[in-house]
C-alpha positions as CSV (number, residue, x, y, z in Angstrom):
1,X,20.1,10.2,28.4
2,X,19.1,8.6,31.6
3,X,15.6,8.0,33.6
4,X,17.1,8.2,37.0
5,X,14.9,11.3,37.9
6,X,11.9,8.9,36.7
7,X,13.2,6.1,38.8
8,X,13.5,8.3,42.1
9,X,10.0,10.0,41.7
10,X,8.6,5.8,41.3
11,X,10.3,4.8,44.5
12,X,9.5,8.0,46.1
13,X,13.5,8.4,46.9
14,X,15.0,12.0,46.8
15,X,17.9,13.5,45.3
16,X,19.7,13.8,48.1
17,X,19.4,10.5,50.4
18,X,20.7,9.0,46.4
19,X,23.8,11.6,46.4
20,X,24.6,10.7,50.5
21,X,24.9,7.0,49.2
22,X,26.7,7.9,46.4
23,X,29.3,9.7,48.8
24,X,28.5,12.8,46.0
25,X,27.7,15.8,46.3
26,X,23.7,16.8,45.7
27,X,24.8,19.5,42.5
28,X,26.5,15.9,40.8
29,X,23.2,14.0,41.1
30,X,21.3,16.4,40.4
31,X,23.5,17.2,37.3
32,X,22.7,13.5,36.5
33,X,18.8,14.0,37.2
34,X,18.5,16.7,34.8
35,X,20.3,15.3,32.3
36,X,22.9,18.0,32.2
37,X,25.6,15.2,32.7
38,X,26.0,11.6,32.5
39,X,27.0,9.2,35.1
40,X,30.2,6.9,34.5
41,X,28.8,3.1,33.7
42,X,30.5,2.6,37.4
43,X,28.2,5.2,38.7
44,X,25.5,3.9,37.0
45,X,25.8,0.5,37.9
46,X,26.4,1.8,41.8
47,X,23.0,3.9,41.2
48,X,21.3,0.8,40.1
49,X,22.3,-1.4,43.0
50,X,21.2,1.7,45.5
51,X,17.9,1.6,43.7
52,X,17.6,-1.8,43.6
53,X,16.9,-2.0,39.6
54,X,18.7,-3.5,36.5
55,X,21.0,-0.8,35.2
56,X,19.2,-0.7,31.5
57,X,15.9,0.8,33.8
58,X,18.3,3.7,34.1
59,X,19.1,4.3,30.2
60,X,16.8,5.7,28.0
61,X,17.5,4.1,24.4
62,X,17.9,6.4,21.7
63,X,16.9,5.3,18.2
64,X,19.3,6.2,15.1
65,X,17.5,6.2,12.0
């Protein structure tokens, strides 16, 4: 799970200026958005740089009990 769609709406940055830096297509980020698929850590780290945040502000950390 990721927070990217969190991260855009607090920087006020939509969907598709993020998938025109990418170089991807607006159905892959916004498959990333809505959590319907995962970026690659390369991707992520690449989102994270665009966004100008650490990359673990894009995880969402999931507890195993």
């Amino acid at each position: 799970m990721n927070r990217i769609k969190e991260v855009l709406e607090e920087k006020g940055i939509k969907q598709v200026w993020l998938a025109e830096q990418l170089g991807k297509s607006f159905n892959t980020v916004n498959g990333y958005v809505q959590n319907r698929a995962q970026p690659s850590l390369e991707v992520l780290f690449k989102i994270a740089t665009i966004l100008k945040v650490e990359p673990k502000e894009l995880i969402i950390e999931v507890n195993k009990n």
